[in-house]
mmCIF file of the N, C-alpha and C atoms, coordinates in Angstrom:
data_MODEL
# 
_entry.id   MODEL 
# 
loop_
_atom_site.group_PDB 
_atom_site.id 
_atom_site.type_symbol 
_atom_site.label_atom_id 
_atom_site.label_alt_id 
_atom_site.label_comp_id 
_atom_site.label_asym_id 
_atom_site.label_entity_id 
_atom_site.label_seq_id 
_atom_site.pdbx_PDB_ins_code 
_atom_site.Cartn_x 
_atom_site.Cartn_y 
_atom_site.Cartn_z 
_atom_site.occupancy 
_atom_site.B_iso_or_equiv 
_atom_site.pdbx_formal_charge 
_atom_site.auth_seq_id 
_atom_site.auth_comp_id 
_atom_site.auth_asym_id 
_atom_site.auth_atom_id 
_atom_site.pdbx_PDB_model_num 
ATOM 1   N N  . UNK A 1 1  ? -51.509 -80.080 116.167 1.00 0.00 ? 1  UNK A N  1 
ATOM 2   C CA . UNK A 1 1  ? -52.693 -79.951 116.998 1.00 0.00 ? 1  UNK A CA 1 
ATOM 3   C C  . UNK A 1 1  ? -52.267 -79.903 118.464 1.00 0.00 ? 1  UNK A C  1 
ATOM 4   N N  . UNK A 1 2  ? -52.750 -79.118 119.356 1.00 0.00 ? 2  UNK A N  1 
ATOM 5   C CA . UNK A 1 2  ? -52.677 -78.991 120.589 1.00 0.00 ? 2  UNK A CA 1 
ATOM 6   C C  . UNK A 1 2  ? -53.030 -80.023 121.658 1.00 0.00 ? 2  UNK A C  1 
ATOM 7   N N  . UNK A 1 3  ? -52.551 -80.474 122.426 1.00 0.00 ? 3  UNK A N  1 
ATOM 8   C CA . UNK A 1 3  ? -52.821 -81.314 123.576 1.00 0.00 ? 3  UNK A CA 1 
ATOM 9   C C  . UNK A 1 3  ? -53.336 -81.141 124.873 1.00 0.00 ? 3  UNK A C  1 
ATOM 10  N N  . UNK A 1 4  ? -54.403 -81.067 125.114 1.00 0.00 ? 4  UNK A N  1 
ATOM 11  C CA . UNK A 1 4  ? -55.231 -80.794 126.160 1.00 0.00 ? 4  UNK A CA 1 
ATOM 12  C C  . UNK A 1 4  ? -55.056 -81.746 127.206 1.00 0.00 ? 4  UNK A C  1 
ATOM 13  N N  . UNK A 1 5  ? -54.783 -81.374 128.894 1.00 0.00 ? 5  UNK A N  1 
ATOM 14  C CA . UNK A 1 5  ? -55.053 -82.166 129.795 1.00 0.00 ? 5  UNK A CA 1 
ATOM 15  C C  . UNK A 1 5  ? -56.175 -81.447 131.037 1.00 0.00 ? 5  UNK A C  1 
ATOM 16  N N  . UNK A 1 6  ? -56.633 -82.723 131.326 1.00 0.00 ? 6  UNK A N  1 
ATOM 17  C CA . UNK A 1 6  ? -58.008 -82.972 131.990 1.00 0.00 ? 6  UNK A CA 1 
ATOM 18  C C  . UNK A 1 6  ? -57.753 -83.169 133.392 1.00 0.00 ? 6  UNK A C  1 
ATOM 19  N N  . UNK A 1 7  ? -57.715 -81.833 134.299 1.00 0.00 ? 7  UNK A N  1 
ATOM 20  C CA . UNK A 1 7  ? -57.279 -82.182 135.853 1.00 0.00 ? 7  UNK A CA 1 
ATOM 21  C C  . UNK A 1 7  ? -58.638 -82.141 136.595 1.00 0.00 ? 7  UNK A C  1 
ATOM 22  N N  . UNK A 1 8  ? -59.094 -83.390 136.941 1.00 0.00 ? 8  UNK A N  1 
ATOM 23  C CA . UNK A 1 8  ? -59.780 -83.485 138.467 1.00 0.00 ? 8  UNK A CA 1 
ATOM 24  C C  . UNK A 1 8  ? -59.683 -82.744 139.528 1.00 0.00 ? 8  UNK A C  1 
ATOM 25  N N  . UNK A 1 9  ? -60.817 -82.227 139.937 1.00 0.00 ? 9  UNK A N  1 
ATOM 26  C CA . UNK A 1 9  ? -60.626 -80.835 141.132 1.00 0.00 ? 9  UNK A CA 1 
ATOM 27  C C  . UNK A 1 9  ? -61.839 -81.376 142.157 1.00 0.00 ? 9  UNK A C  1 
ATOM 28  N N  . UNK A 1 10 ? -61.699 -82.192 142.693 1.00 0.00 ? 10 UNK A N  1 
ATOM 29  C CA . UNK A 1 10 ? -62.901 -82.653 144.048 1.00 0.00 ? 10 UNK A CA 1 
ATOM 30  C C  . UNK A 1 10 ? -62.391 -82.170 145.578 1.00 0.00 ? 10 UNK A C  1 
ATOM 31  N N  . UNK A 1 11 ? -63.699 -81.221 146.191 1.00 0.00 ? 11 UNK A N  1 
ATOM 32  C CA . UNK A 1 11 ? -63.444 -80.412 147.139 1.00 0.00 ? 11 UNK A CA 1 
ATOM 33  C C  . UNK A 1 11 ? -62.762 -81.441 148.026 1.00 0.00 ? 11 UNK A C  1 
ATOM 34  N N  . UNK A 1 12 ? -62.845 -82.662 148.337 1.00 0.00 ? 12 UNK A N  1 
ATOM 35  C CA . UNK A 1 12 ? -62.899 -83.091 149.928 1.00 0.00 ? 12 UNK A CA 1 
ATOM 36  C C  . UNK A 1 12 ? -61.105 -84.049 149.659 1.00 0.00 ? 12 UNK A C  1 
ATOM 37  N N  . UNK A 1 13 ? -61.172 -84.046 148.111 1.00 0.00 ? 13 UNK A N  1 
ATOM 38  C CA . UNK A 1 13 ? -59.882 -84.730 148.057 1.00 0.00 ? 13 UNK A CA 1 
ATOM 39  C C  . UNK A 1 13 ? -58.492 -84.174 147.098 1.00 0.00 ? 13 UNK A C  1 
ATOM 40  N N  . UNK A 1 14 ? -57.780 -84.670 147.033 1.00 0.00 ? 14 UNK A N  1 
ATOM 41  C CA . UNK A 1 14 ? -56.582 -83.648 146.229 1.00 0.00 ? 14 UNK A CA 1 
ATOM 42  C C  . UNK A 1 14 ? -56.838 -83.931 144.669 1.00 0.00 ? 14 UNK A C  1 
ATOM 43  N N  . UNK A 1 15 ? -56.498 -83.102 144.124 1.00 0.00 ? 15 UNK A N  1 
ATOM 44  C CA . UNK A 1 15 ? -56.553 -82.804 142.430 1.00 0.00 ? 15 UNK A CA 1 
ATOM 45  C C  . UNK A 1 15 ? -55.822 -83.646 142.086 1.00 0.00 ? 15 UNK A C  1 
ATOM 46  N N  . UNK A 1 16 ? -56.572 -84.344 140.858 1.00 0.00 ? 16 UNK A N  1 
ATOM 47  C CA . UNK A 1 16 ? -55.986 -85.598 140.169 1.00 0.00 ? 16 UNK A CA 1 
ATOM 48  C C  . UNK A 1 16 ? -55.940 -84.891 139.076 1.00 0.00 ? 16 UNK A C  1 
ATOM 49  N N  . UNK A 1 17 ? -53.866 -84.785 138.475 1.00 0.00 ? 17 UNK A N  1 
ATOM 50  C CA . UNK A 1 17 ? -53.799 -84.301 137.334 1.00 0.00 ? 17 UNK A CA 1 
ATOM 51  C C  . UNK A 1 17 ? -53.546 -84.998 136.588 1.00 0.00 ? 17 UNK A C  1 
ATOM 52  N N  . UNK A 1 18 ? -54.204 -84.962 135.297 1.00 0.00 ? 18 UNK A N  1 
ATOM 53  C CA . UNK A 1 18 ? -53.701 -85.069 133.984 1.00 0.00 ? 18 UNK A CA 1 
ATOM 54  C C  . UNK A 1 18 ? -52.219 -85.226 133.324 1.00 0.00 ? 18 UNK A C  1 
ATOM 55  N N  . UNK A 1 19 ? -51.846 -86.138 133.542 1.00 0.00 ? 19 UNK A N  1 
ATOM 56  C CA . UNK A 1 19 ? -50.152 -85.888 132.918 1.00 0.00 ? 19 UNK A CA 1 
ATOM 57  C C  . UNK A 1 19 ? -49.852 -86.726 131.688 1.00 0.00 ? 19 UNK A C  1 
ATOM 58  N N  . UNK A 1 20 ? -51.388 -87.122 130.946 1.00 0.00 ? 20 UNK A N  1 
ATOM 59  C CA . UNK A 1 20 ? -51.411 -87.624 129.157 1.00 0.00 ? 20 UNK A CA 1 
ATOM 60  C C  . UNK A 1 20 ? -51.161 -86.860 128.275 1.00 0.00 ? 20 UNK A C  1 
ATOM 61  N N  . UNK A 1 21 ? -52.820 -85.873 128.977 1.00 0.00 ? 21 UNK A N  1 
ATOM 62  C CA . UNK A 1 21 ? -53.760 -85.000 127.939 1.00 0.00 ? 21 UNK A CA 1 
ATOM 63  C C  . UNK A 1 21 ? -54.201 -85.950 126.346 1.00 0.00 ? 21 UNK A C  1 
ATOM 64  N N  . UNK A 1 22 ? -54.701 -85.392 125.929 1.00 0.00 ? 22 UNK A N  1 
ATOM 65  C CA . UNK A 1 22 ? -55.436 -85.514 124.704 1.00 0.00 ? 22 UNK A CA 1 
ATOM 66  C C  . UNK A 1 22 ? -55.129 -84.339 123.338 1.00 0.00 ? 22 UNK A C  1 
ATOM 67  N N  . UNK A 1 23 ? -55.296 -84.955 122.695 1.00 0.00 ? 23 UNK A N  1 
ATOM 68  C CA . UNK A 1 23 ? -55.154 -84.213 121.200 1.00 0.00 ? 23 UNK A CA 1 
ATOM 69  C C  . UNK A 1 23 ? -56.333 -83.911 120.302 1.00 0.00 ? 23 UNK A C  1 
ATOM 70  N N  . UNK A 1 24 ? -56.448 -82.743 120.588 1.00 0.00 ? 24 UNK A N  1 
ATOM 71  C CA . UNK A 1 24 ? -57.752 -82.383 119.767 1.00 0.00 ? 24 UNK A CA 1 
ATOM 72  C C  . UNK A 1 24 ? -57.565 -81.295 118.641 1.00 0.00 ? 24 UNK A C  1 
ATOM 73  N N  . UNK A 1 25 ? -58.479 -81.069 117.748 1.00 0.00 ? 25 UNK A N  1 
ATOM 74  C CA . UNK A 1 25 ? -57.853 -79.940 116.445 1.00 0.00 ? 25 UNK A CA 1 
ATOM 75  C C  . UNK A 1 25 ? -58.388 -78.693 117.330 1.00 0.00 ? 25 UNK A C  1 
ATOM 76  N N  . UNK A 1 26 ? -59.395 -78.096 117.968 1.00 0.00 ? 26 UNK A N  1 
ATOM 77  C CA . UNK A 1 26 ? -59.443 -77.041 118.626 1.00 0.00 ? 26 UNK A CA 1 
ATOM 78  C C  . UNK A 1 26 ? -60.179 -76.508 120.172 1.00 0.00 ? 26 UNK A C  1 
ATOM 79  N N  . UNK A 1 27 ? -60.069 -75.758 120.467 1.00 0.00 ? 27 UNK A N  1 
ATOM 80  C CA . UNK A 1 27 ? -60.337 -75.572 122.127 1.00 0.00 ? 27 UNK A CA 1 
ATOM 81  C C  . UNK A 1 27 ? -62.309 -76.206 122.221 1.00 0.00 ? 27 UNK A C  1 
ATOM 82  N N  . UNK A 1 28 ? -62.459 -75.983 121.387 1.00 0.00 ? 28 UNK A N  1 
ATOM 83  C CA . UNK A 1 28 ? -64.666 -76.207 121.377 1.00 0.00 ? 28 UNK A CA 1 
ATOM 84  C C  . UNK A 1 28 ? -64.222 -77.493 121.433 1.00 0.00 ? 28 UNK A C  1 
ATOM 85  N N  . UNK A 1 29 ? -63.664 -78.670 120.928 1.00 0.00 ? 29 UNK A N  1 
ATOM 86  C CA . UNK A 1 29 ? -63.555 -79.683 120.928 1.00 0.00 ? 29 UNK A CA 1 
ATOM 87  C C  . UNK A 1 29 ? -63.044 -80.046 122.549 1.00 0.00 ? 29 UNK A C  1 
ATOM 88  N N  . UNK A 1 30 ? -61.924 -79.933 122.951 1.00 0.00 ? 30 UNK A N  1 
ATOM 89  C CA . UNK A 1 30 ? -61.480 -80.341 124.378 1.00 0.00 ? 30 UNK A CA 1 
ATOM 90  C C  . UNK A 1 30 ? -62.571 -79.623 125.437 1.00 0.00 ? 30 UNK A C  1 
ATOM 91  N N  . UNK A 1 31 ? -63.524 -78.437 125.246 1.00 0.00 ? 31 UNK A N  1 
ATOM 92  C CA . UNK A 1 31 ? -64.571 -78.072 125.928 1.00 0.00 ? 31 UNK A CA 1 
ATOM 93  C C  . UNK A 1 31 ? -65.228 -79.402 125.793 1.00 0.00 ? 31 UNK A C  1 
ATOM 94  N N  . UNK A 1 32 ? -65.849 -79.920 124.809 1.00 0.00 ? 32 UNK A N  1 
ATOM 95  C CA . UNK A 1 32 ? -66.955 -80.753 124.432 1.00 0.00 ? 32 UNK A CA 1 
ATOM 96  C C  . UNK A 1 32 ? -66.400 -81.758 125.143 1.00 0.00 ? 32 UNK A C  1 
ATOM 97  N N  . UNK A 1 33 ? -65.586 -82.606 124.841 1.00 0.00 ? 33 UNK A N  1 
ATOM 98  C CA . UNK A 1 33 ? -65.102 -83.567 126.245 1.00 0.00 ? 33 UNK A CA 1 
ATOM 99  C C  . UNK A 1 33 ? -65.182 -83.484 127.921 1.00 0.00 ? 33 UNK A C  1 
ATOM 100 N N  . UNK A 1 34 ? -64.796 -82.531 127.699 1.00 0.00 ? 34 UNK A N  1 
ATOM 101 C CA . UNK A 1 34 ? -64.591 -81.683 129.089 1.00 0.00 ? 34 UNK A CA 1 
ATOM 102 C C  . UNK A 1 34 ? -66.303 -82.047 129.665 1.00 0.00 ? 34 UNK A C  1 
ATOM 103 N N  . UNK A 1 35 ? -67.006 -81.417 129.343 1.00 0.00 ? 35 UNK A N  1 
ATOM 104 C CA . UNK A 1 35 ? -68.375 -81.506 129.488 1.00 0.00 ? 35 UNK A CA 1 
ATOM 105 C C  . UNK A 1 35 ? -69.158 -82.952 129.563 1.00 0.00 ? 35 UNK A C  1 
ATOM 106 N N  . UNK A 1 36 ? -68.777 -83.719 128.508 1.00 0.00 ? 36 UNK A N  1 
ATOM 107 C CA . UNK A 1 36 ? -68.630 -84.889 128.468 1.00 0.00 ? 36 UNK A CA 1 
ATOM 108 C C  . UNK A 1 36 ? -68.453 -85.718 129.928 1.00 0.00 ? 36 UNK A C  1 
ATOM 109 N N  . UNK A 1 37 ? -67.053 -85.488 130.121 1.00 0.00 ? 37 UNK A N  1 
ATOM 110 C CA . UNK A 1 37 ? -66.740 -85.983 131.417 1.00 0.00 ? 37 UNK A CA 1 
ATOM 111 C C  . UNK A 1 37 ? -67.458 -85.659 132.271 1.00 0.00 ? 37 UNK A C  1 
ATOM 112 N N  . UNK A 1 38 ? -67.659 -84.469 133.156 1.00 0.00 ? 38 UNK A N  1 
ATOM 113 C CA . UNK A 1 38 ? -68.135 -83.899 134.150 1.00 0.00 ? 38 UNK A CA 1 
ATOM 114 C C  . UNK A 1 38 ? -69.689 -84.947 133.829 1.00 0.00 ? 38 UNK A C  1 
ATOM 115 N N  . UNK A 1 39 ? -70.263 -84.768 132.734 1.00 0.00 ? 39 UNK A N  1 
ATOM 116 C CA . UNK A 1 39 ? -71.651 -85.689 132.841 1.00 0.00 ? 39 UNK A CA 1 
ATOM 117 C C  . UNK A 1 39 ? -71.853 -87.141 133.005 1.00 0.00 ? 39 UNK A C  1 
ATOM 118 N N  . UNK A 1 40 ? -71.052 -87.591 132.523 1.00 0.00 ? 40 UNK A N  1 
ATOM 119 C CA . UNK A 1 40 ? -70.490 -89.055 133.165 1.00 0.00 ? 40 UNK A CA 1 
ATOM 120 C C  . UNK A 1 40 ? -70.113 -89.017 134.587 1.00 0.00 ? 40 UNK A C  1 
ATOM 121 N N  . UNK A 1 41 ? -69.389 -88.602 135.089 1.00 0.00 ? 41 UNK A N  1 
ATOM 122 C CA . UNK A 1 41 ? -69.432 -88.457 136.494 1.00 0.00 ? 41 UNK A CA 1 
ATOM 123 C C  . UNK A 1 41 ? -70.955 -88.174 137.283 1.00 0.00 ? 41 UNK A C  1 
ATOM 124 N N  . UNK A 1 42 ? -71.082 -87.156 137.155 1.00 0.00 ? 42 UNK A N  1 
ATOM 125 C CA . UNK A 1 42 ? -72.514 -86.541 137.646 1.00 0.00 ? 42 UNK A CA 1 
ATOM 126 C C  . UNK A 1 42 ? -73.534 -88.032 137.596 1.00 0.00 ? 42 UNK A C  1 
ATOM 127 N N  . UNK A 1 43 ? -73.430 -88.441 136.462 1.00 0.00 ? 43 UNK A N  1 
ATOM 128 C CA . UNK A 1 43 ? -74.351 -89.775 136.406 1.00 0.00 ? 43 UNK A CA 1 
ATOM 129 C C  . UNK A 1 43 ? -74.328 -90.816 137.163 1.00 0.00 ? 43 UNK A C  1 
ATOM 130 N N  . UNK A 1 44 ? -73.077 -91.273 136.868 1.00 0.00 ? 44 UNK A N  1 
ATOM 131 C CA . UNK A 1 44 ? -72.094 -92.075 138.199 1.00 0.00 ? 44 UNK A CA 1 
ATOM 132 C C  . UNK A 1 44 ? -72.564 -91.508 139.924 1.00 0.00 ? 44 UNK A C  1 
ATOM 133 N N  . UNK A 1 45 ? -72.066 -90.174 140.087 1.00 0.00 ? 45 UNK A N  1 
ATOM 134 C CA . UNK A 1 45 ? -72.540 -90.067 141.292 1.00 0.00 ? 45 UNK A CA 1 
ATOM 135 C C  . UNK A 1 45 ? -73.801 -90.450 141.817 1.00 0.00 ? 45 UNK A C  1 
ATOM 136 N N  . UNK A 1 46 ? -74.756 -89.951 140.603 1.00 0.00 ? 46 UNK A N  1 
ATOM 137 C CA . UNK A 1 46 ? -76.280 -89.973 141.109 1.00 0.00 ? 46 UNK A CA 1 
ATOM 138 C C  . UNK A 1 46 ? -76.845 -91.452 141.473 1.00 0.00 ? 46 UNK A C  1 
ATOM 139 N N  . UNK A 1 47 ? -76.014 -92.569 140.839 1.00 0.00 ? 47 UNK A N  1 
ATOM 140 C CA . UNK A 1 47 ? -76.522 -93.527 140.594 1.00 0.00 ? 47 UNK A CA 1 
ATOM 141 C C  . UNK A 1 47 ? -75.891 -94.656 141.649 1.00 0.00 ? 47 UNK A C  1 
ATOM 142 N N  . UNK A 1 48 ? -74.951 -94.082 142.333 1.00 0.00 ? 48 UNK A N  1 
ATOM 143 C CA . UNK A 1 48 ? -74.482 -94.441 143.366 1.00 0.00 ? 48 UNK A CA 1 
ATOM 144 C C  . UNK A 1 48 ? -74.898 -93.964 144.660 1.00 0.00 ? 48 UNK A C  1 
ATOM 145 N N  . UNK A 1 49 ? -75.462 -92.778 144.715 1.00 0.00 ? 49 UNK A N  1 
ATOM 146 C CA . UNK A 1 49 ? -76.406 -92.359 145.858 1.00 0.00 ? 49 UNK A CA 1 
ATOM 147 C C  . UNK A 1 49 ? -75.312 -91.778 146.508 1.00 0.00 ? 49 UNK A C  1 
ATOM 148 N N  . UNK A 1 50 ? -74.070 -90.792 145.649 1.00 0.00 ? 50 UNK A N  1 
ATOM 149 C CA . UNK A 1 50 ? -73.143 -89.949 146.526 1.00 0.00 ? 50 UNK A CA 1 
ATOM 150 C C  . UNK A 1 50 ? -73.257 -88.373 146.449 1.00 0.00 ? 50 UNK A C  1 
ATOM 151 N N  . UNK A 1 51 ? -74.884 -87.933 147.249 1.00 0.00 ? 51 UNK A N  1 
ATOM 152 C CA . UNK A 1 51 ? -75.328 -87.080 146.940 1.00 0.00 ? 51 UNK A CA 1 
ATOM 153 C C  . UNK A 1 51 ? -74.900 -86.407 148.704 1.00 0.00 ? 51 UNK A C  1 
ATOM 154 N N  . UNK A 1 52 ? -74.464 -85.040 148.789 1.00 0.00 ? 52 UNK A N  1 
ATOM 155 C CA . UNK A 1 52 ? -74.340 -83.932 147.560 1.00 0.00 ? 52 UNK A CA 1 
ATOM 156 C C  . UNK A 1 52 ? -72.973 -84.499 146.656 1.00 0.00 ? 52 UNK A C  1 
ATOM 157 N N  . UNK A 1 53 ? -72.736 -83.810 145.390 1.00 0.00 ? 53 UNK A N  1 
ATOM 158 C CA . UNK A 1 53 ? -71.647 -84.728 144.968 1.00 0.00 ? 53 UNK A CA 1 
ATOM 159 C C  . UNK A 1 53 ? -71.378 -83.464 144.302 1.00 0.00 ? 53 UNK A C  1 
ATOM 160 N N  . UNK A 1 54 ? -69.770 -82.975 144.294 1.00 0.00 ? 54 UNK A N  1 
ATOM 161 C CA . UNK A 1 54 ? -69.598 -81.911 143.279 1.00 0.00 ? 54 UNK A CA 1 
ATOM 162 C C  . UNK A 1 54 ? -67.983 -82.101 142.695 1.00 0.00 ? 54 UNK A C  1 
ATOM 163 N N  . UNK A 1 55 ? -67.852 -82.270 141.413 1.00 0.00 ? 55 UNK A N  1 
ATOM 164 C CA . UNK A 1 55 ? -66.231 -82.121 140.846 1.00 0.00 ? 55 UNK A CA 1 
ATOM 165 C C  . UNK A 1 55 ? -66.703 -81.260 139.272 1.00 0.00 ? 55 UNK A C  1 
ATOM 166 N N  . UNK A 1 56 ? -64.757 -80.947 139.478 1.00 0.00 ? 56 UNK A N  1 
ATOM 167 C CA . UNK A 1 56 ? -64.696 -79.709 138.793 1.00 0.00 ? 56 UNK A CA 1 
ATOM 168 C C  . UNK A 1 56 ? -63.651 -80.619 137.817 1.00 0.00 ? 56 UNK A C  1 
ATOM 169 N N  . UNK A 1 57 ? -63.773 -79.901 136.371 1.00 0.00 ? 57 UNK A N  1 
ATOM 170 C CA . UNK A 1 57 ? -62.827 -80.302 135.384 1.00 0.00 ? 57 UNK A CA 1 
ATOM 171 C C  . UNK A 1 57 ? -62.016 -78.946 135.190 1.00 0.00 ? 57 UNK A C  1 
ATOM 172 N N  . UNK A 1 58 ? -61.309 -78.722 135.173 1.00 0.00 ? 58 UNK A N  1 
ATOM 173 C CA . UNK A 1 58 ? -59.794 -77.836 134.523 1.00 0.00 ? 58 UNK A CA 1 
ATOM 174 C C  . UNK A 1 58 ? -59.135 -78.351 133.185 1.00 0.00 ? 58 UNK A C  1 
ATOM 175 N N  . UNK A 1 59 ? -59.633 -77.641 132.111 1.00 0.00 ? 59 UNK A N  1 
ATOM 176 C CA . UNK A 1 59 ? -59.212 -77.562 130.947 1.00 0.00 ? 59 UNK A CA 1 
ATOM 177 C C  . UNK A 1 59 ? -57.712 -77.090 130.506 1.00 0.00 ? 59 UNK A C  1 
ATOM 178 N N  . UNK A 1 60 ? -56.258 -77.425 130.708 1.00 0.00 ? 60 UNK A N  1 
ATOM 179 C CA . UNK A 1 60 ? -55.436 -77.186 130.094 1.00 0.00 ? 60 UNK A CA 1 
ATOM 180 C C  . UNK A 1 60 ? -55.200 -77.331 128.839 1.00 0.00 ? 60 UNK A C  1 
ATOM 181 N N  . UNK A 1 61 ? -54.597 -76.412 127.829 1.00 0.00 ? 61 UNK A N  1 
ATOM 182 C CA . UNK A 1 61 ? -53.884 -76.611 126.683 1.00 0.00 ? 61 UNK A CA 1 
ATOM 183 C C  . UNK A 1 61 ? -52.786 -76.045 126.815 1.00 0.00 ? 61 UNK A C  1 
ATOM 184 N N  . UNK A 1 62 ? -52.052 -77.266 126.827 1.00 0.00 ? 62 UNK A N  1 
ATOM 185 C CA . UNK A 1 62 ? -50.273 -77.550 126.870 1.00 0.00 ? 62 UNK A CA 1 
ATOM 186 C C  . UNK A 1 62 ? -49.604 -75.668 126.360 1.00 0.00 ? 62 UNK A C  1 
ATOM 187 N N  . UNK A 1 63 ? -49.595 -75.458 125.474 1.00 0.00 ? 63 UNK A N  1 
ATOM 188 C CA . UNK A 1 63 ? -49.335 -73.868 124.478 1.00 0.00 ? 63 UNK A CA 1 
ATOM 189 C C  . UNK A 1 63 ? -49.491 -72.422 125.213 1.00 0.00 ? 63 UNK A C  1 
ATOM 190 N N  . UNK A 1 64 ? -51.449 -73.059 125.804 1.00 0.00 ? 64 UNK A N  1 
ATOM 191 C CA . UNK A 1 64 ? -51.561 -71.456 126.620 1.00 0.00 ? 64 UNK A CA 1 
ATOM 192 C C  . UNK A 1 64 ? -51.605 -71.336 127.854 1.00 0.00 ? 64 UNK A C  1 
ATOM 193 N N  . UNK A 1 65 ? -52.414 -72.339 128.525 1.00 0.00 ? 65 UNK A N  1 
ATOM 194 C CA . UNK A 1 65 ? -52.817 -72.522 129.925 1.00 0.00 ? 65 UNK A CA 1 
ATOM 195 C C  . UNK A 1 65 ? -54.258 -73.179 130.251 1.00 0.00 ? 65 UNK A C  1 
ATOM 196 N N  . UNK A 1 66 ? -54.464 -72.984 131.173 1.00 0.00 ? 66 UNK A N  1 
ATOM 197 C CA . UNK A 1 66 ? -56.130 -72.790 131.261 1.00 0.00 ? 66 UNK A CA 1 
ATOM 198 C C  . UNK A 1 66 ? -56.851 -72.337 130.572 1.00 0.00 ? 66 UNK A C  1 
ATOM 199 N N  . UNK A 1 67 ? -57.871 -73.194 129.857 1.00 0.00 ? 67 UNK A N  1 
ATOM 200 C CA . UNK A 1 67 ? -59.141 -72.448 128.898 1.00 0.00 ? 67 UNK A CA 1 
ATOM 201 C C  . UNK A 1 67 ? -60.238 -72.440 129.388 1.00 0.00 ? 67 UNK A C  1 
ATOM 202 N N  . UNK A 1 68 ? -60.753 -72.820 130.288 1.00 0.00 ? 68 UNK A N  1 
ATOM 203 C CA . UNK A 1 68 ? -61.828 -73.638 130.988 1.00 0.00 ? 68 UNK A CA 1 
ATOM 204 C C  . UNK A 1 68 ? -62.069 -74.314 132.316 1.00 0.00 ? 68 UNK A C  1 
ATOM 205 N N  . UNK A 1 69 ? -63.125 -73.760 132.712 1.00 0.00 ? 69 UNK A N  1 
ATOM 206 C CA . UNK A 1 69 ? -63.270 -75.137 134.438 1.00 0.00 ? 69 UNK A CA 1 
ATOM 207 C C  . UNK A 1 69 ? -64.451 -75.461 134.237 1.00 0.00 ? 69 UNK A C  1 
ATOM 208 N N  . UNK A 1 70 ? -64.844 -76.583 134.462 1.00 0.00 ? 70 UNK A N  1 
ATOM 209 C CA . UNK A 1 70 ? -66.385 -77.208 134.071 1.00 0.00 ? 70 UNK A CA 1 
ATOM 210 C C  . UNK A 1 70 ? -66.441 -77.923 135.648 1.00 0.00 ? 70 UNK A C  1 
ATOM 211 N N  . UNK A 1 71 ? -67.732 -77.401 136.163 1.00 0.00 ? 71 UNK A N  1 
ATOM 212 C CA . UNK A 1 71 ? -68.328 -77.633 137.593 1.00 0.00 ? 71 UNK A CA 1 
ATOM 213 C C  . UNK A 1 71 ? -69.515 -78.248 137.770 1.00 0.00 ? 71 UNK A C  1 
ATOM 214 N N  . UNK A 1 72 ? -70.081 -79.526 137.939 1.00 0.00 ? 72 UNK A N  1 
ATOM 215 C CA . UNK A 1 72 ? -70.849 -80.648 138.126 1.00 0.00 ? 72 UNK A CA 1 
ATOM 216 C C  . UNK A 1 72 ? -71.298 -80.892 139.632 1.00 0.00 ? 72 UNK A C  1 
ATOM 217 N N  . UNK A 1 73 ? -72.760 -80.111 140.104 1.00 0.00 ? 73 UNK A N  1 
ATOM 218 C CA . UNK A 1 73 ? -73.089 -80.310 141.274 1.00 0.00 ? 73 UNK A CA 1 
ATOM 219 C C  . UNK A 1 73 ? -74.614 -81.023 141.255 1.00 0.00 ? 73 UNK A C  1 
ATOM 220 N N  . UNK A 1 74 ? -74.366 -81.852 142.392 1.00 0.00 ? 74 UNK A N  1 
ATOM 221 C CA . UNK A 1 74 ? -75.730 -82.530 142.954 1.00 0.00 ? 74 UNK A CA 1 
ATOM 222 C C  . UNK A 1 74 ? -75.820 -82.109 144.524 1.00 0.00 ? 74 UNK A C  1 
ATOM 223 N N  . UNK A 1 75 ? -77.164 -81.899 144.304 1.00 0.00 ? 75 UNK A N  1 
ATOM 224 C CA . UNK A 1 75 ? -77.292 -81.500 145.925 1.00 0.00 ? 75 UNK A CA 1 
ATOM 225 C C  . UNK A 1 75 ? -78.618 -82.401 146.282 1.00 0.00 ? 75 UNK A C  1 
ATOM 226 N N  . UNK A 1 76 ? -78.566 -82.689 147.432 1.00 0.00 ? 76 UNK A N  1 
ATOM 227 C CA . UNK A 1 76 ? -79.729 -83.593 148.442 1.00 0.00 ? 76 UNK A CA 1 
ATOM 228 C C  . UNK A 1 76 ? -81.102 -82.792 147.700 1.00 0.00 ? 76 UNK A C  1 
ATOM 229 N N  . UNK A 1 77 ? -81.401 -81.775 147.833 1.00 0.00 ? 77 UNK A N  1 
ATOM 230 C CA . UNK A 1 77 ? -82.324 -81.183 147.501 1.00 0.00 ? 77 UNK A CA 1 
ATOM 231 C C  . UNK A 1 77 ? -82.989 -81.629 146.132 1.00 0.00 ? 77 UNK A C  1 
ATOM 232 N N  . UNK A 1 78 ? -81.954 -81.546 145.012 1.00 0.00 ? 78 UNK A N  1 
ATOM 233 C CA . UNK A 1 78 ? -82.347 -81.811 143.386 1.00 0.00 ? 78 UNK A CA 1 
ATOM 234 C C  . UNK A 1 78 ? -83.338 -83.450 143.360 1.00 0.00 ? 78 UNK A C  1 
ATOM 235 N N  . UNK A 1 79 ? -82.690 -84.333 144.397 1.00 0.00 ? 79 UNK A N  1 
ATOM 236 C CA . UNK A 1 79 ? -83.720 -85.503 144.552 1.00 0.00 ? 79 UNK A CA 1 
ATOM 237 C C  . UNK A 1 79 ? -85.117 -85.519 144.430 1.00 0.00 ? 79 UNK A C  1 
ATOM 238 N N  . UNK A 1 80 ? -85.593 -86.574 143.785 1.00 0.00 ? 80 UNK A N  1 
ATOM 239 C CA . UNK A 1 80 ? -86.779 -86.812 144.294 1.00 0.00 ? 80 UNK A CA 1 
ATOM 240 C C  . UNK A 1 80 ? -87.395 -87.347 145.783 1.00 0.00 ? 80 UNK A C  1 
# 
């Protein structure tokens, strides 16, 4: 099974990479995490009041490369 790593991409600060990854049986699966994450964050941000708030996930698999970027934005506006 392939090993997926999960790099942090936040505009204002440097990319936090992944140098575990994870083991999953196929790419829909490390998407589904992927997504996962980014919504946990997003939640986190909102709930901390670090609005606008935007990070990006980068999907590696170790084998091919990049499969994926998953992008999580809050903006002042989306508020109530």
């Amino acid at each position: 099974m392939p090993r997926y790593f999960f790099h942090l991409i936040h505009p204002t600060s440097a990319a936090a990479r992944d140098n575990v990854g994870l083991v999953f049986g196929d790419d829909a699966t490390a998407k589904r995490e992927g997504m996962r994450s980014v919504a946990e964050m997003m939640k986190e941000a909102s709930s901390s009041e670090l609005i606008p708030f935007r990070v990006s996930v980068q999907i590696v698999r170790e084998d091919v490369g990049i499969i994926d970027l998953l992008t999580g934005h809050l903006s002042a506006s989306a508020q109530p």
